[in-house]
N, C-alpha and C positions, 0 to 999 in steps of 0.2 A: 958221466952216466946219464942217460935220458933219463931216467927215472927220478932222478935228484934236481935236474933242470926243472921237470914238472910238476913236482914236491914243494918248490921255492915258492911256484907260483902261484899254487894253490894254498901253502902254508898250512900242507900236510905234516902232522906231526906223526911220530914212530907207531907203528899198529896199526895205522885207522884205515889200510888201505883192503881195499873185497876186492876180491878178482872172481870174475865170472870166467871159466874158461867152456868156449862154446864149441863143441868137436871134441870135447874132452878126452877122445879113446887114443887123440894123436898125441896126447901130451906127454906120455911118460911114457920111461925106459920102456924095452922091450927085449928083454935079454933072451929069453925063446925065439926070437928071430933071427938071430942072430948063430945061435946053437942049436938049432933045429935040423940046419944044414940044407933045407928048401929053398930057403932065400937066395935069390939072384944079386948080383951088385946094383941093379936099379934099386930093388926094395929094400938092401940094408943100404943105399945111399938116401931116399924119401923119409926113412925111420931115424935116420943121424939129422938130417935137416929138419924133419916134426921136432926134435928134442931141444933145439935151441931156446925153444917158448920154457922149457921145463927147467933148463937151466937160469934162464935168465930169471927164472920166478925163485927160486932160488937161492940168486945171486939178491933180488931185493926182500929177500927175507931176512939175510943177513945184513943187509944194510940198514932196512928201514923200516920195516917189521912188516906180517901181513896180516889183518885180522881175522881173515876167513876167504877161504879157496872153494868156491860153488863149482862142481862140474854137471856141464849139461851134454848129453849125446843122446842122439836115438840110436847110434849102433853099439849093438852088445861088444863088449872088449875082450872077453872070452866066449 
């Protein structure tokens, strides 16, 4: 995992890590997109590819803990 590679190096210990997420509105699920039935296969394919960052945040929370998730966007998400 990249995130354990870069952990070593810096001699991040569990918790300590902030993630600023910038774009914020792309980062999470969106299951109304999905069930709305509007959506084309381009946009429920850009909306599974946004999620990957959501996942993998995720994934290093279980790993390595995260001490705090900042989101910043200027476009309204609803």
């Amino acid at each position: 995992m990249v995130a354990a590679r870069i952990m070593r190096l810096f001699g991040t210990s569990r918790g300590e890590i902030v993630v600023l997420n910038d774009e914020a509105h792309h980062c999470y699920q969106d299951k109304l997109l999905e069930s709305d039935g509007e959506a084309d296969s381009e946009d429920l394919e850009r909306n599974r590819d946004a999620r990957v960052w959501f996942r993998g945040l995720c994934d290093l929370r279980r790993r390595a803990g995260i001490k705090a998730v900042y989101d910043l966007s200027a476009t309204p998400y609803y």
